[in-house]
N, C-alpha and C positions, 0 to 999 in steps of 0.2 A: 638562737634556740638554746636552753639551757635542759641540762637531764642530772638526775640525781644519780650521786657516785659515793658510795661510803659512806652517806650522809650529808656529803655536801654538792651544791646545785656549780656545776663545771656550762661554762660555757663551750659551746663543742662549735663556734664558730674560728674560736681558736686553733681545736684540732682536724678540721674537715677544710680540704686544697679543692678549689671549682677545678672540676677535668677539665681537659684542652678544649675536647667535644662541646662542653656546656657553654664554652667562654667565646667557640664560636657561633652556636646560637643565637646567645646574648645578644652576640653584636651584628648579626642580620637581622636578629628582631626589631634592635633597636634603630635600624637604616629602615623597616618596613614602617616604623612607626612614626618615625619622620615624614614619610611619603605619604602617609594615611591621615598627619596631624591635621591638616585642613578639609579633610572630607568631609563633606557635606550628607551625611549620614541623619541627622535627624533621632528620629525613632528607633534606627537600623541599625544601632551599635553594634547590635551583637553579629549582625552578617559584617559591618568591618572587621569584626576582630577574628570570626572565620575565613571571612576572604586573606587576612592575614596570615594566616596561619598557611592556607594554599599558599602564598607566594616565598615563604619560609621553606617551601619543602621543595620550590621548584628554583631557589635563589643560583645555588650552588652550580645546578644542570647547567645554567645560562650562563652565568658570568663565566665557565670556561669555554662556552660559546663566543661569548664577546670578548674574549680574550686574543681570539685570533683575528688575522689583520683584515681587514674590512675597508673598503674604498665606498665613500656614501656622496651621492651628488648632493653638490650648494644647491641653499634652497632660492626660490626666488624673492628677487627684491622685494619689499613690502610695496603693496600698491592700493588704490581707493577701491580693487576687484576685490580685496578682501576687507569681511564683514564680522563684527565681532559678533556671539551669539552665546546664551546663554542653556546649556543643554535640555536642563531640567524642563525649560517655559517650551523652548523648540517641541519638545520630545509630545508634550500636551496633543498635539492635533492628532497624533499616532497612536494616542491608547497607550491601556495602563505598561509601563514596564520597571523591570527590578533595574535602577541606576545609578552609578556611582559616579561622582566628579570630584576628583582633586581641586578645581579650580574653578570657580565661578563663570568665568568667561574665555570662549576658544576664540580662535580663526576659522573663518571658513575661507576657502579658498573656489576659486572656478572648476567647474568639473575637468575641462581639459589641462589642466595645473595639477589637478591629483594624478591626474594618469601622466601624465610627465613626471613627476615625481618619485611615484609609486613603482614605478618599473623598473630602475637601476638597483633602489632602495630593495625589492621583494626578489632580484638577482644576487644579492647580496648575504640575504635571508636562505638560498635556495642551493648556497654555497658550502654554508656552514650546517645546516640540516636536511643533505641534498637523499637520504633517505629517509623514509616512514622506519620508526624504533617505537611501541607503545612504551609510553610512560618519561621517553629522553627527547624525543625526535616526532610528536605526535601533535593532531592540531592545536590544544592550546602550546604547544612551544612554539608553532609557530607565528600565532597569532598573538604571543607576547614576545616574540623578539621580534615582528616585525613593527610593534604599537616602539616598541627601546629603540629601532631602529630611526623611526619618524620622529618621534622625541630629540634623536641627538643630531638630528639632519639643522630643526628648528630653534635647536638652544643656540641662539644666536644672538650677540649683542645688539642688534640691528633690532630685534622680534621680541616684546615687551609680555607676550601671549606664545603659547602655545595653538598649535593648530587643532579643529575638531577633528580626531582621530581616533577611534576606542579600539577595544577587546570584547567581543561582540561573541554571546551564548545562545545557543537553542536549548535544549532539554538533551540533545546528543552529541553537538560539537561546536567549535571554539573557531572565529573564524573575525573578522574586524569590518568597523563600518566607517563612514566620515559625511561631513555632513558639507554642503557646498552654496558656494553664493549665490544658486540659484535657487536657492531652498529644496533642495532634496536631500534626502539621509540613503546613501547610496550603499549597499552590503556587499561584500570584499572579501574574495579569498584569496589568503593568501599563498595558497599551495601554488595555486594554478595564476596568482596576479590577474584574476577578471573579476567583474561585478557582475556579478548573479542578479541582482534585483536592489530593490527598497525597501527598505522597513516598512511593516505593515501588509507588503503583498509577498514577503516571498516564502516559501510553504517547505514541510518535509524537516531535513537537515538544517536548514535555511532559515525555520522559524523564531525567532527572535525571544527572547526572555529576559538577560540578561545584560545592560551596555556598562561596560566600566571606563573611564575619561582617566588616565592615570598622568597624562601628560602634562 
């Protein structure tokens, strides 16, 4: 950016220091933009680059969440019980919804394997954000550190995929789903670690809008 002084054009990229502030920004935007480079967005650019912008302002909250010590169960061995799926085609039989997938294709695993799974892992969750705080400690945080927590269970050299697992919206609260090898999309709180219902049938707070695959 250049601005006239005296008569002559001063570049004032020379006299102007990026704040601290700004420089940590930067570089969580730049970690979210990495995570979003392969989203499968289409037409919906502009809801990636706002959903961006949410996980910018909630980076900070969490990472000193996951900062503290956490014990996550090994996940299980890969076996022929899990089935690869593609969320976007699955999602089809359910009606229309707002979707986001980092990745093309997940894992699904057996329903009795989620709930094994699921229940050391939403302990773990329930430890670090063991009260309701609106806005630090409220359902979306819990329902994205417990999608971070599934994530880092799965980042396994063994596991070439990620498992179907989202961050799952109503019009009122934030709460996760996963999808299984018996083909159902099962909906998951993780306050309380139960399945309320399935996509498509479950009503109220419960009702569906939103699926994001961040995994």
């Amino acid at each position: 950016m250049y601005l006239g002084i005296h008569g002559r054009m001063v570049n004032m990229a020379v006299f102007w220091k990026v704040p601290d502030y700004l420089k940590k920004y930067i570089r969580i935007r730049d970690v979210l933009r990495n995570i979003f480079k392969p989203c499968d967005c289409g037409e919906e650019l502009n809801k990636c680059i706002k959903d961006k912008e949410y996980f910018a302002k909630r980076a900070e909250t969490l990472s000193k969440a996951l900062a503290k010590s956490i014990s996550l169960p090994e996940p299980p061995n890969p076996s022929k019980e899990m089935e690869e799926v593609n969320p976007w085609k699955f999602i089809a039989k359910y009606g229309k919804y707002d979707i986001l997938t980092a990745d093309k294709y997940y894992y699904t695993l057996p329903l009795n394997t989620w709930i094994k799974i699921l229940s050391p892992i939403q302990t773990q969750v329930e430890k670090i954000l063991p009260k309701w705080r609106e806005d630090v400690a409220d359902c979306d945080d819990y329902a994205l550190l417990m999608a971070s927590f599934v994530a880092a269970v799965f980042a396994k050299p063994y596991y070439d995929k990620q498992v179907a697992f989202a961050i799952t919206w109503s019009r009122s609260h934030a709460y996760n789903s996963f999808i299984t090898t018996e083909g159902t999309w099962e909906i998951y709180e993780p306050q309380s670690n139960a399945i309320v219902g399935r996509l498509g049938e479950t009503t109220g707070i419960y009702k569906t809008e939103k699926i994001w695959f961040m995994g």
